[in-house]
N, C-alpha and C positions, 0 to 999 in steps of 0.2 A: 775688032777680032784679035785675037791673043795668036801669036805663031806658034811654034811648035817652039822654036829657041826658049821664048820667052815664059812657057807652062816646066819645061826640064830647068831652067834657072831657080825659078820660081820654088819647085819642089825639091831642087837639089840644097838650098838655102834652108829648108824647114826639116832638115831632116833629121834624125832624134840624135845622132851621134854629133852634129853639129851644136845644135840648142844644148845638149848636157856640157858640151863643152866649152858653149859660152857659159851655161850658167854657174859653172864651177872658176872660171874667169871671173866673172860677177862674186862672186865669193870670195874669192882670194880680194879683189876690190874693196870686199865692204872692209877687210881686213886690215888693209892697205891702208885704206881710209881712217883707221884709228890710230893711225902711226904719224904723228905730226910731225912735222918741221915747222918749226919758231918761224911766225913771221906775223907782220902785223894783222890780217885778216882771222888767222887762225884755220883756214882752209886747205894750206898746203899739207897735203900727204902723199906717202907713196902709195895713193890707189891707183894712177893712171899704168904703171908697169905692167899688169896685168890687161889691158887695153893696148900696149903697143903689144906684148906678146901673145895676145889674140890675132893683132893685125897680122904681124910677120907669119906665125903658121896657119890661122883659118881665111883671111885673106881683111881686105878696107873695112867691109863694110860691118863685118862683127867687130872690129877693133874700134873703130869708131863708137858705134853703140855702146860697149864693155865703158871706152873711156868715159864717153859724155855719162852714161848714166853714175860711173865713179865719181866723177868730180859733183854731182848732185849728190851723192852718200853724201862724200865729204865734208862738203857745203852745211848740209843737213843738219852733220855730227856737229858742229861748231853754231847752227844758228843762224845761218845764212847771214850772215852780215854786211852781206853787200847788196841785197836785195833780193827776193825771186829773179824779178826778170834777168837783173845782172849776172845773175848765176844761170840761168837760164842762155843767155851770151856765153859766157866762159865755158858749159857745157858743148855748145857746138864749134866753141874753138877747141875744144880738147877732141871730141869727133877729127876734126880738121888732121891737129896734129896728129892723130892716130894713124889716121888713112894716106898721112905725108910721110910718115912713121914706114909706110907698108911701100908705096911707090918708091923709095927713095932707096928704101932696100933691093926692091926687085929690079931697080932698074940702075943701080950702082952698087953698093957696098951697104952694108951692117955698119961699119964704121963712121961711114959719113952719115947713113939715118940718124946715129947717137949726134952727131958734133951740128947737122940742122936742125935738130928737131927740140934739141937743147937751148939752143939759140932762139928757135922761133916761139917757145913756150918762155923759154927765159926773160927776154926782154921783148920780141913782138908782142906777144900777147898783154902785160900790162900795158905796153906803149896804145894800148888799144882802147885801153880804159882809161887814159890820161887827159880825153874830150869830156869825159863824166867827172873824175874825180882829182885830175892836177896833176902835175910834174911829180908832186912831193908822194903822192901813191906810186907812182910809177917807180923815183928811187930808191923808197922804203919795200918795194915787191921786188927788184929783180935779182938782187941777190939771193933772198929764199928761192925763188921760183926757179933762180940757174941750177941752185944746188939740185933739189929737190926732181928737177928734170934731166936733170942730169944722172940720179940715181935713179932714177924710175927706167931711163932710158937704154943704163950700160946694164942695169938689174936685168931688161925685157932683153937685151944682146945675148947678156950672157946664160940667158935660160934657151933662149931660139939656139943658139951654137952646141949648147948641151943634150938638147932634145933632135939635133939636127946630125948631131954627129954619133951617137946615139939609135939612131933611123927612127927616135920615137914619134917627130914631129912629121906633121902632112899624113 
């Protein structure tokens, strides 16, 4: 049986100003997504920023989905070249970082969610792929992927601190 917490979560999560709000997130994503940064896969873009600034004002769990399903655009727009499933991986590490993206905010600074989450997309994540595909993917990705998270990351700051100071966010 369902509690009473868990039918108000539930319905509070579906609710139309929310959904249009991821889904214009999603848009700005696919957007995002056709903006590359040089790197050898050809996947890196700045979709994910619209994913952490989903996270920080509608909360983990839309930021997560915004993200993961961005880096699937992305992937897409280029041809998946790493495979379905790999991308398919890489999609719920960018979930990941999204929703590290959002904790890391609320539970210390905007500042340091950019300078972790920078790092953990930057170099954790390839290092993740480096049982699959070698050292030599790993050193050829992290430099795109710091830059590249790194913009995506100070871009989602600097819209959440505009929207926030502003009182348009929340």
């Amino acid at each position: 049986m369902t509690t009473q917490a868990n039918v108000q979560e539930r319905q509070s999560f579906w609710q139309v100003k929310r959904m249009v709000l991821m889904a214009l997130f999603m848009a700005l994503s696919v957007i995002g997504a056709m903006i590359k940064i040089p790197s050898p896969t050809g996947t890196v873009a700045l979709d994910s920023a619209p994913g952490f600034l989903g996270a920080a004002l509608l909360g983990w769990r839309e930021g997560a989905i915004i993200a993961a399903l961005g880096h699937l655009i992305s992937s897409y727009s280029a041809g998946m070249p790493l495979t379905i499933p790999v991308h398919l991986l890489i999609a719920l590490e960018m979930a990941i970082a999204a929703a590290l993206y959002d904790v890391i905010n609320r539970k210390t600074n905007l500042f340091l969610a950019v300078l972790i989450v920078t790092l953990v997309n930057g170099v954790g994540m390839p290092l993740t792929m480096a049982p699959i595909f070698g050292m030599g993917f790993f050193y050829s990705m992290v430099i795109p992927l710091c830059v590249a998270s790194f913009v995506n990351t100070f871009a989602a700051a600097l819209c959440y601190k505009i929207l926030n100071d502003r009182s348009l966010g929340q």
